[in-house]
N, C-alpha and C positions, 0 to 999 in steps of 0.2 A: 583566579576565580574558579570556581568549581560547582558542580549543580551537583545537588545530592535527594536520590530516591528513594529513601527509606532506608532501611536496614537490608541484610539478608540478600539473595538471589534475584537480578535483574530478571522481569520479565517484561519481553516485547509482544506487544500483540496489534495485528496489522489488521484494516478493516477494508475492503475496495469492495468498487460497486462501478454500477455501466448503466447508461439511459442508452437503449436500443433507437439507432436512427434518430436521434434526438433533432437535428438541422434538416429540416425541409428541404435546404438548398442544394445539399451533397451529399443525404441520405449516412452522413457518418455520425458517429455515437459518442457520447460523451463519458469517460471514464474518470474515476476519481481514487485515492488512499490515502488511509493516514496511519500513522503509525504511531504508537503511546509507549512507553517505558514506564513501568509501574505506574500507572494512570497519568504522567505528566508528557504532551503531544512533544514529537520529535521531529517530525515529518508531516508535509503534507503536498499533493499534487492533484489539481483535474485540469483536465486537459480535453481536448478531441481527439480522437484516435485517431491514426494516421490510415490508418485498412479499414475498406469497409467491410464493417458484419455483415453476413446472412444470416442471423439467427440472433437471440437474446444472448443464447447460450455461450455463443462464441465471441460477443459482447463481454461477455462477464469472462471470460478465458483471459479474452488480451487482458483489461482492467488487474485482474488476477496476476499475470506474467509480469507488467509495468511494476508493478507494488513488488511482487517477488526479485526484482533485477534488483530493487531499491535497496530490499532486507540486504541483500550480498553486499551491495557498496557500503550498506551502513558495517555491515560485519566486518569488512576489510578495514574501515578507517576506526576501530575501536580499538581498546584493549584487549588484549586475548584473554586475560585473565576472567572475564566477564562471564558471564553462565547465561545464554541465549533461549529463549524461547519462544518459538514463532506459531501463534495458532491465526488463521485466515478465519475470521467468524461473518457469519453472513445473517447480517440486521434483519 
């Protein structure tokens, strides 16, 4: 069985995002990603962050680093032969 994405050059595009302190109860944040292959989802993870943020900013960093570990594991379990492209866009 085989999924097929069109014609032409695989592009990957990853999206993550972070609710800053999102839990009342332990001031940690909630972070999320997903990641599409020519518009069809590959991937998807939210989660709470293990570190607490001090700032939105550094909310939206880890959220950002989780999703970027992921792009690597998906890069390592594919074909090489595949033409990769990764833009982080921010909704």
């Amino acid at each position: 069985m085989f999924l097929i994405y069109g014609s032409g050059e695989l592009t990957l595009k990853g999206y993550s995002d972070a609710s800053f302190q999102s839990d009342d109860d332990d001031a940690k944040s909630q972070s999320g990603f997903i990641f599409k292959l020519n518009g069809g989802v590959v991937t998807w993870k939210s989660s709470k962050q293990d570190t607490t943020a001090d700032s939105t900013t550094e909310a939206e960093y880890i959220a950002a680093s989780e999703a970027a570990k992921d792009a690597v594991r998906m890069k390592k379990t594919t074909s090489k032969s595949w033409v990769w492209y990764l833009a982080f866009v921010s909704p």
